[in-house]
LUMGUPA-427417 format. One record per residue (C-alpha): x, y, z. Coordinates in steps of 0.05 Angstrom, whole numbers, plus 5000, padded with zeros to 4 digits. Each point is the difference from the previous one (the first is absolute). Layout:
BEGIN
XYZ...
! end
This chain:
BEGIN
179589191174493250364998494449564999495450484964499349854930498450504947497349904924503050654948495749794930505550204959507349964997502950604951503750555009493650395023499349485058507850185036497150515047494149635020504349325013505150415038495350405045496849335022505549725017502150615041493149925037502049295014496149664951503249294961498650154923497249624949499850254929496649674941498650184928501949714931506550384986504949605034505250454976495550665044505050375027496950075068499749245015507549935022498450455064494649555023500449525046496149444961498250054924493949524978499050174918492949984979495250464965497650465045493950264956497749325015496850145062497649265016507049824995502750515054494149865044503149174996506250375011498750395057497649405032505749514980505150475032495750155064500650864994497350515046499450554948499650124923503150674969498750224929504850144949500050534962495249724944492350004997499649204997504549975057494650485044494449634979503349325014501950285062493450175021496949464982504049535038500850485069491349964991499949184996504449995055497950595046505950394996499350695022502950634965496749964934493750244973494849474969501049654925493750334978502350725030506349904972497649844929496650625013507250424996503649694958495649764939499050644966493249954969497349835072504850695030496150414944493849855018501950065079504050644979492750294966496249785066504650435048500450624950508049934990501350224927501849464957500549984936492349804957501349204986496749484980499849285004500449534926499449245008506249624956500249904938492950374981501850504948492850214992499650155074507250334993497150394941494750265034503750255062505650404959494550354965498150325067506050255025504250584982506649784970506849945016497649405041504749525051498249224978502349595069499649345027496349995070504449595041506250174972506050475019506850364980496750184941498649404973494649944932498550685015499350484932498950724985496050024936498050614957494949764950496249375003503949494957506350205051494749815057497449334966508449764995499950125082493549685006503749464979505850035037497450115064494049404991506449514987503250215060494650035060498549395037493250335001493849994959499450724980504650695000499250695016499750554949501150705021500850804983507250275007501850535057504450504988504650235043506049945038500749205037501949755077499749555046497450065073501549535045495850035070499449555061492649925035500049925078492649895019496750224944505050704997506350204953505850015063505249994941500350234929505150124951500050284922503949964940501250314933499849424950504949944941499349594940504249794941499449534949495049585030493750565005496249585045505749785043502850455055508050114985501250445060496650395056503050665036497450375066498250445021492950014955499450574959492049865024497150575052498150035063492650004976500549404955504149535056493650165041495149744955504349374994499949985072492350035002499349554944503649525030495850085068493449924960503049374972502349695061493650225036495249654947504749404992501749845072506650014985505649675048505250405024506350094943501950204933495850294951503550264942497350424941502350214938496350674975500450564942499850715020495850364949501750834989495050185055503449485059494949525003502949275003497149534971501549255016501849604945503849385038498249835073503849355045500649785065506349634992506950214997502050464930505349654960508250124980501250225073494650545007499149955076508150015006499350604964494850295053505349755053505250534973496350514988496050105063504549645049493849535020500449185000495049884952501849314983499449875077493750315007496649634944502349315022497550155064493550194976499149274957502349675064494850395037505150435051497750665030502450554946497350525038507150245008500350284934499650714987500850524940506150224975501550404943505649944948506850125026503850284955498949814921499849364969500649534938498449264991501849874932499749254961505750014956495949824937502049964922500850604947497250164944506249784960498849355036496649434953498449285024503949534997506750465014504849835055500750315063506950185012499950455060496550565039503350674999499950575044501550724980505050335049495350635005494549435043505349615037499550355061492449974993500449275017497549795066498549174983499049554950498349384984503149764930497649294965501849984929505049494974505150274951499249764935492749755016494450124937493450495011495449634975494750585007502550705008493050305034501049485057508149895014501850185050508250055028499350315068495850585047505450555026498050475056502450754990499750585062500750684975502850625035493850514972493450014964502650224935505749424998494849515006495650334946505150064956503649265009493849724996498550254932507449764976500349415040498949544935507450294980503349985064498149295011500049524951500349454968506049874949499749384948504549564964
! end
């Protein structure tokens, strides 16, 4: 048995490519998180259950068990954890705590993002539960504005709002749900949304890949992503370069750094999400697919501080779908799951999936649920266009 011993903060379904691409570089697994019932912590080789946003408690951890490396999951807490631990114990591979609060707390990526001139949208910063303050920051931007917690994700306490009482009920929202003590406030960009997913070698984009973004219900949730990008050859350079001034100012390591961005009418992107830990719901198996390229392999090697040099662009082959098989509009909570159903017309679309629902199980909240993530390869363009836009019909869920 291997003696090297690796720590994956998180357990889920999101987690399965990352567990099984460590183990395939020889690396003896140990998952944690508080979902016991994570989907990804049967392939391990150890599970230890604790809270992984509690980063004290992972560095104990990663101590207690005697590991050689620490790998994020595919959740902010889990990256910051992560760093924070590989910093107290000089593990390589990850940028500092303070750089990495840098990223991923989004007030802090505003004000980084205004530095380096990468558009972003015209924020500001509102300390909890101040409605004066809250008040007064409203009145000087242009409505709709996006209401968001700064150190959440998947589209959590974040609100659109169209006149000011709609922003106050966000204001809310969002201050009962951060761990912080303030929230961002923002303008709405219009425009078409992606994600862009790049890997740095020294400083340099060696890999990138783009998405179009889908969503359903859930407006702040990604449902689905198909490549190729609809986004030109012009706008995937300035993500390129943005990423470069980023990684340049930063000092970032060598790995991941992923960005979700809107494309406004004239193709400039502007960055409204950026990580540098794994996307959720099987995102980077989703890269694997489409460009033929081992992502999950090359971003464990980069937390466990391997050479990635290796790694080289790729574009799209062929087209592709990852789709989360998510609730209707018909769908209420509290129904019963009975069964997911696929239309013979996408049946021969299907190239994996990964199914987790129990029949006759409740959904307790219909914007969250959800029963599985299917993988679809299409023969042309148009097919994937159009199957897309249907693909709420021709995969669905069906009640009791």
């Amino acid at each position: 048995m291997t003696s090297k011993k690796l720590l994956i903060l998180g357990g889920g379904h999101a987690e399965i490519p990352l567990i099984q691409a460590a183990q395939a570089l020889d690396w003896y697994v140990i998952t944690t998180g508080n979902d016991r019932k994570g989907l990804g912590h049967p392939y391990a080789d150890k599970n230890v259950f604790a809270d992984f946003s509690d980063k004290d408690a992972m560095l104990e951890l990663a101590r207690t068990e005697g590991v050689q490396a620490v790998c994020s999951g595919c959740n902010d807490f889990a990256l910051l954890s992560t760093v924070y631990v590989c910093e107290k114990l000089g593990f390589p591979g990850h940028d500092s705590y303070a750089t990495s609060l840098e990223i991923h707390h989004k007030d802090k990526y505003r004000a980084l993002a205004t530095k380096l001139k990468i558009p972003t949208p015209r924020a500001l910063v509102v300390p909890k539960d101040t409605d004066a303050d809250f008040d007064a920051a409203i009145a000087s931007l242009d409505f709709p504005i996006i209401v968001k917690p700064v150190d959440l994700t998947g589209g959590k306490g974040i609100h659109r709002a169209n006149t000011p009482e709609e922003a106050r009920a966000a204001y809310k929202d969002a201050c009962s749900r951060t761990r912080q003590d303030h929230i961002v406030v923002e303008e709405f960009v219009t425009g078409t949304n992606h994600g862009f997913s790049a890997m740095l070698v020294k400083g340099k984009v060696a890999f990138a890949f783009a998405d179009n973004e889908q969503y359903f219900m859930n407006k702040y949730m990604v449902s689905g992503a198909n490549s190729p990008s609809t986004s030109g050859s012009e706008t995937l350079a300035k993500l390129r370069d943005y990423c470069e001034r980023i990684a340049k100012d930063l000092s970032l390591v060598d790995g991941i750094l992923h960005i979700q961005y809107i494309e406004k009418a004239d193709g400039t992107p502007v960055i409204i999400e950026i990580c540098r830990r794994p996307p959720g719901d099987l995102y980077i198996k989703f890269v694997q697919y489409a460009t033929g390229i081992d992502y999950p392999k090359f971003i464990v090697m980069a937390e466990t501080s391997e050479d990635i040099s290796s790694i080289q662009d790729k574009p799209t082959q062929g087209y592709w779908l990852r789709h989360c098989i998510m609730p209707g509009p018909e769908i209420q909570n509290g129904d019963t799951a009975r069964e997911v159903v696929f239309d013979p017309e996408i049946q021969g679309n299907i190239a994996d999936r990964l199914l987790w629902y129990t029949p006759g199980e409740t959904i307790a909240d219909t914007l969250l649920y959800k029963a599985g993530i299917v993988f679809f390869r299409f023969d042309t363009l148009a097919e994937m266009q159009d199957k897309t836009a249907r693909m709420t019909d021709l995969a669905r869920i069906v009640i009791d």
